[in-house]
Every structure is written in structure tokens, then in C-alpha cells.
C-alpha positions, 0 to 999 in steps of 0.5 A: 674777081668779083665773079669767084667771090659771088660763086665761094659765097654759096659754097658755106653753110653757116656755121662757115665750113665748106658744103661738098657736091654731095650735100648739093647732090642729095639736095637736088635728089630730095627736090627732084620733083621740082628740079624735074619740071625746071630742067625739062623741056616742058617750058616750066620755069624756075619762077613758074615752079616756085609759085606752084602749090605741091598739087600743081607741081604733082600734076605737072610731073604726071603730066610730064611721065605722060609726055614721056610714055607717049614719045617712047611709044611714038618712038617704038613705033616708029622704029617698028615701021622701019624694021616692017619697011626693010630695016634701017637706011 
């Protein structure tokens, strides 16, 4: 019981009425850049991104679309060796 209780409490805003999902959405969408770094693979965490200045979450996140354009360029390339080898197995 307790548990429901703790998850209703952030579902209010203060004047008392109810948030929907999509005031979460776009509150997720307009912090993206920070919600980014914590939900990916990059070990970032939550506290690490919450004591980050603006420049160092900027540079994770190019850091981050490096990352990303360097595994889909292994992957295509990859790929393109297997089709050269004689397609799939």
C-alpha cells in the first residue's frame, strides 16, 4: 500500500490536479539532452549527469553521436563483407 501512495504523490502538480503522460512526455522531450546520456549505454549516470555543467553534457552528447556513427559505419561494413563473402549464412 505504501508503495502506490509514493507513486500518486508525483502524479499532482500543486495546485492538487492531476499531470497527464504527455506533460511527462514533453518534459522528457525538452530535457532530452540530459535524459539521453542517462538512458544510454555510455555509463553516464543519473548523478553523474546531474553534476555536469551545460558544456560537459553538450560534449558527452557529441561524444555519444560519434559513438553511434562509428557502430553503424562497423555495422555497414560489416554487413558489406558478408554480402562480398557470399551473402548471409
Amino acid at each position: 500500500m505504501p508503495r502506490r501512495f509514493v507513486t500518486r504523490l508525483f502524479d499532482f502538480n500543486s495546485e492538487g490536479q492531476q499531470k497527464s503522460k504527455n506533460y511527462y512526455r514533453q518534459k522528457a522531450r525538452d530535457n532530452w539532452w540530459f535524459w539521453r546520456l542517462v538512458l544510454s549505454e555510455s555509463g553516464i549516470t543519473y548523478r553523474d549527469a546531474r553534476n555536469m555543467d551545460m558544456e560537459d553534457i553538450l560534449e558527452a552528447n557529441a561524444a555519444l553521436d560519434i559513438k553511434i556513427e562509428q557502430q553503424k559505419k562497423e555495422m555497414q561494413k560489416a554487413k558489406s563483407n558478408r554480402r562480398k563473402k557470399g551473402g548471409r549464412r
